[in-house]
N, C-alpha and C positions, 0 to 999 in steps of 0.2 A: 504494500500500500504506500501509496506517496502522501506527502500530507504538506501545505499551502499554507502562508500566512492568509488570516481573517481579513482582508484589504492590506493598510500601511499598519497594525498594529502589532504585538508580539505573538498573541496565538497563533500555531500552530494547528492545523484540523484536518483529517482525513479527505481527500479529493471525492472520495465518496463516502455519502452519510447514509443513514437511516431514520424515517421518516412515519407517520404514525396515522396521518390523516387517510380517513375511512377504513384503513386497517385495525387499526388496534381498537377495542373494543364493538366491532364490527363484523372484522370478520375471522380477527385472530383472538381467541383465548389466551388465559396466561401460560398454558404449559406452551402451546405455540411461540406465541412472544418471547416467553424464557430462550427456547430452543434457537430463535431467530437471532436475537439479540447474543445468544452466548456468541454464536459462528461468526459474527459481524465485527463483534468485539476481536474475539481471536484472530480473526481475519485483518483486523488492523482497523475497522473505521472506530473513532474516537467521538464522532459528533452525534446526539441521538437529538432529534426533532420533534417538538409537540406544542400546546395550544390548549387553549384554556376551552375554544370552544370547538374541538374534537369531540364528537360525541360526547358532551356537556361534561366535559371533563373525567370520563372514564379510561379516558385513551389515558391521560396522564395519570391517572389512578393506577390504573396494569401495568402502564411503563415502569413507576413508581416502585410497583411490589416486586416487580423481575429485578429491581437491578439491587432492590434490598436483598433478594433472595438466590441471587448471583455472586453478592457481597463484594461488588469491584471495587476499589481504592478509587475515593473520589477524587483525588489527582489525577487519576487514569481517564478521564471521558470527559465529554462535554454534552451538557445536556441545556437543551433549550425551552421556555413558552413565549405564545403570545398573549397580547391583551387585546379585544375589542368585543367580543360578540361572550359575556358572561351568562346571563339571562337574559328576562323579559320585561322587569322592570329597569328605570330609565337608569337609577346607580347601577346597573349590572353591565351596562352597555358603554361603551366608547372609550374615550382617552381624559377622562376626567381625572384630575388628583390623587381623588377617592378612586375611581376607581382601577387606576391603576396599579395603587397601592396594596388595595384587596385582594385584584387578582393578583399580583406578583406571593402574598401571602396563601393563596388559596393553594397558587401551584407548587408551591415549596412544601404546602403540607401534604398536596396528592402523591409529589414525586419522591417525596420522604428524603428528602435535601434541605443543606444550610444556607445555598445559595442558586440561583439560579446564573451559567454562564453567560449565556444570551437570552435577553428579553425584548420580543421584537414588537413594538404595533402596529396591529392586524390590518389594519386600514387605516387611512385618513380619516380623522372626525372633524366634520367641517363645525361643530357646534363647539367645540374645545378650542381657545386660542393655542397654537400649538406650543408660546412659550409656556403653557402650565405645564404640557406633557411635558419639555423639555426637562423643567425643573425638576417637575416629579422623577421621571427617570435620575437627573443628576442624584438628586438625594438618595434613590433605592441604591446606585453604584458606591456613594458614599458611603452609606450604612453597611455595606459589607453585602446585602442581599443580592447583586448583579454585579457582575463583571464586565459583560460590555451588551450595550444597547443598542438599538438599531429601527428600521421597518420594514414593515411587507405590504409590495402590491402600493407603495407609494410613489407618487411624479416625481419628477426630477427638483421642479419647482419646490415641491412641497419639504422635500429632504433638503434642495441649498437652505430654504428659509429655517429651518429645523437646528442644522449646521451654523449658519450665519448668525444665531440667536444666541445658541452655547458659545461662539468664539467671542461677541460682543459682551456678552456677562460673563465670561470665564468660567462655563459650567461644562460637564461633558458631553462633548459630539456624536453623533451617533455615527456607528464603525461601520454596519454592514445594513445591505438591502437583500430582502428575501421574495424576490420576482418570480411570474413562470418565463423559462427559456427552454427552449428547444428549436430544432427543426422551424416548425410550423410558426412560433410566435418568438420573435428575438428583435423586433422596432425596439422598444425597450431599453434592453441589455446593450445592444450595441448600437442605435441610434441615441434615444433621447440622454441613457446614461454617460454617453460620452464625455462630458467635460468633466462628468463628479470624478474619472478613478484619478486624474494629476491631481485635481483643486483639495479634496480631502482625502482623499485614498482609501474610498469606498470598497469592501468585499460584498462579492456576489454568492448566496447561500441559496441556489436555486433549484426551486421545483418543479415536478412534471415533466423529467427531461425527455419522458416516452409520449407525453403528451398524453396521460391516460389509457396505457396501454395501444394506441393508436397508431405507435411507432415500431408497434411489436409487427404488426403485419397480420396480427390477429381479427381484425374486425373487416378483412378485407372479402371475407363470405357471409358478415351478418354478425351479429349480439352474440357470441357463446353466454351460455346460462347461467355459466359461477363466473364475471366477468362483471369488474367492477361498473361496466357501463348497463349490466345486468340488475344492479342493484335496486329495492325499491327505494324510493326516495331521492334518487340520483339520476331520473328522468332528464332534467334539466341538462345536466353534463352531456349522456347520449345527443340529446338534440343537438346540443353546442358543436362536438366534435364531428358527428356525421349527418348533421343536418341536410337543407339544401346546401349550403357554400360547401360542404365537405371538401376532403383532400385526399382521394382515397386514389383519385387518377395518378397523383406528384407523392403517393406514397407506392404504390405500384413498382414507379420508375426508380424509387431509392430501392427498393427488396432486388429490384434488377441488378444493380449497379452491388448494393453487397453481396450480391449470390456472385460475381462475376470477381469479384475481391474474396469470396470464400469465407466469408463472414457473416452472421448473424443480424438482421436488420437491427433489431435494437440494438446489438455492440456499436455499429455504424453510428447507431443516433447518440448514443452514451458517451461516446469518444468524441465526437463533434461539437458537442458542450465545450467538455474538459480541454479542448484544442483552443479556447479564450482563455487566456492566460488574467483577466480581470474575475474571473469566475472559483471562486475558494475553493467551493464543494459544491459539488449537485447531490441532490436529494433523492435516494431511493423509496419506493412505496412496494411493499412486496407483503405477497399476504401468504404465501410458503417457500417454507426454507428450502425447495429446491430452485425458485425462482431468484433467490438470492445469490445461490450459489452459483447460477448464471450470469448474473450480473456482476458479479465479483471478477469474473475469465475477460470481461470488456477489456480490460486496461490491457491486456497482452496483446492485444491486437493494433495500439495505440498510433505504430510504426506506420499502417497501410494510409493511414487519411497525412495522403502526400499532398503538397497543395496543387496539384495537378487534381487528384481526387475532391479535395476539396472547393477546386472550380465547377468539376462537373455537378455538385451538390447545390451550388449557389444554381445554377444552370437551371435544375431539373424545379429548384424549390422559388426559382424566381422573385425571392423576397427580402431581398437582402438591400439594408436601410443604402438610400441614395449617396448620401453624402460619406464619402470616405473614412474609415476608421483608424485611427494611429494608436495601437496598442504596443 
């Protein structure tokens, strides 16, 4: 396993993570979890992923108990939550003082930790001035409860003003963004983020790098059954990814292009992430340990996406943001 500084800061993090959302208390138990988590660990990923509103908090509950009952030396791993989406009342929700404080407390008491390594928020709260969050976070890193703080699924905009506020008050900046990149969606990561990684030296902790299984090649005959886009309640995501705009034509053309390279569509997709050197770790979502154990063998194949290779990818996926990228 290789493992990347957190943007410009001193952590060190496995280049692949492991990740919790709609898996873990979903559709993995704890003896699962246990089993998944031991291999990952041994395997070398160090960052483990999760969120307050994961299946209302059970995801971090399970995570919680395996890694009490795994007994790894908390020096050893790095473990994450987010804040935004707690309940259903109005304190349970966004980026308020309160409530970030609470839930940074909540999840420390699911994950059976003293501190939480990254704590990221969830979304933008446009009802919160963002210097409360700001401070709130400064104080939790102060108190010893957070290590390093960050956000997910925020603008470019919203994260300089974020930064610009901590440098002006001399409070702490946030280190990392937690976006989806892949294939399919990367305007983001490599268009609009472009000026954050010189200006603060932003890390990228990014999910979905299969796109929802989508990049497996899997959905290219229809929904399998035990298939996260199978899920009830997760209607929404199926429409999303193979809706009418689907991609199912310019994913065809990459299964072609890895079958011809001898490799595995999603290794293709997993290593094309990891090929952005702005990008820390990408986030795995695996709901069995055989699935993991596949996505572990990606990194060997890392040599084939030549930038020859990686033109014909831009080629086939025709989305690759206008304006040049100097990484």
């Amino acid at each position: 396993m290789q493992y990347r500084r957190l943007g410009q800061s001193g952590l060190q993090i496995s280049e692949l993570s492991l990740g919790s959302w709609v898996t873990f208390g979903k559709q993995v138990n704890l003896s699962d979890a246990k089993n998944i988590m031991a291999h990952a660990y041994e395997a070398g990923i160090s960052f483990f992923d999760n969120a307050e509103g994961y299946e209302a908090g059970e995801s971090e509950r399970l995570m919680g108990q395996a890694i009490a009952e795994l007994g790894w030396s908390r020096d050893s791993y790095v473990v994450s939550s987010k804040v935004f989406w707690g309940g259903e009342k109005p304190t349970q929700r966004g980026l308020s003082r309160k409530h970030v404080f609470d839930a940074c407390h909540a999840a420390l008491s699911r994950l059976q930790v003293d501190y939480l390594d990254l704590y990221y928020c969830h979304r933008p709260d446009i009802d919160t001035p963002i210097y409360e969050t700001v401070r709130a976070m400064h104080d939790l890193v102060s108190q010893g409860k957070v290590m390093y703080w960050g956000t997910s699924e925020w603008g470019a905009q919203q994260i300089t003003e974020a930064w610009a506020i901590a440098k002006a008050e001399n409070l702490i900046a946030p280190v990392m963004e937690q976006p989806q990149y892949n294939m399919l969606h990367r305007d983001k990561v490599e268009g609009e983020f472009a000026p954050l990684y010189p200006l603060m030296g932003l890390g990228i902790t990014s999910f979905s790098p299969l796109a929802s299984g989508l990049l497996t090649g899997k959905y290219l005959d229809g929904v399998p059954a035990d298939s996260r886009l199978a899920l009830p309640g997760y209607e929404w995501l199926r429409d999303m990814l193979i809706g009418e705009n689907n991609k199912l034509d310019q994913i065809r053309q990459l299964n072609e292009l890895a079958q011809s390279l001898d490799i595995p569509l999603h290794h293709l997709a997993l290593n094309w992430c990891l090929a952005n050197p702005n990008v820390s770790s990408i986030i795995l979502g695996v709901s069995k340990l055989a699935q993991l154990e596949d996505n572990l063998q990606a990194v060997s194949h890392s040599d084939k996406l030549t930038p020859a290779v990686m033109s014909q990818i831009d080629d086939i996926l025709g989305n690759k943001p206008a304006e040049p990228i100097r990484w």
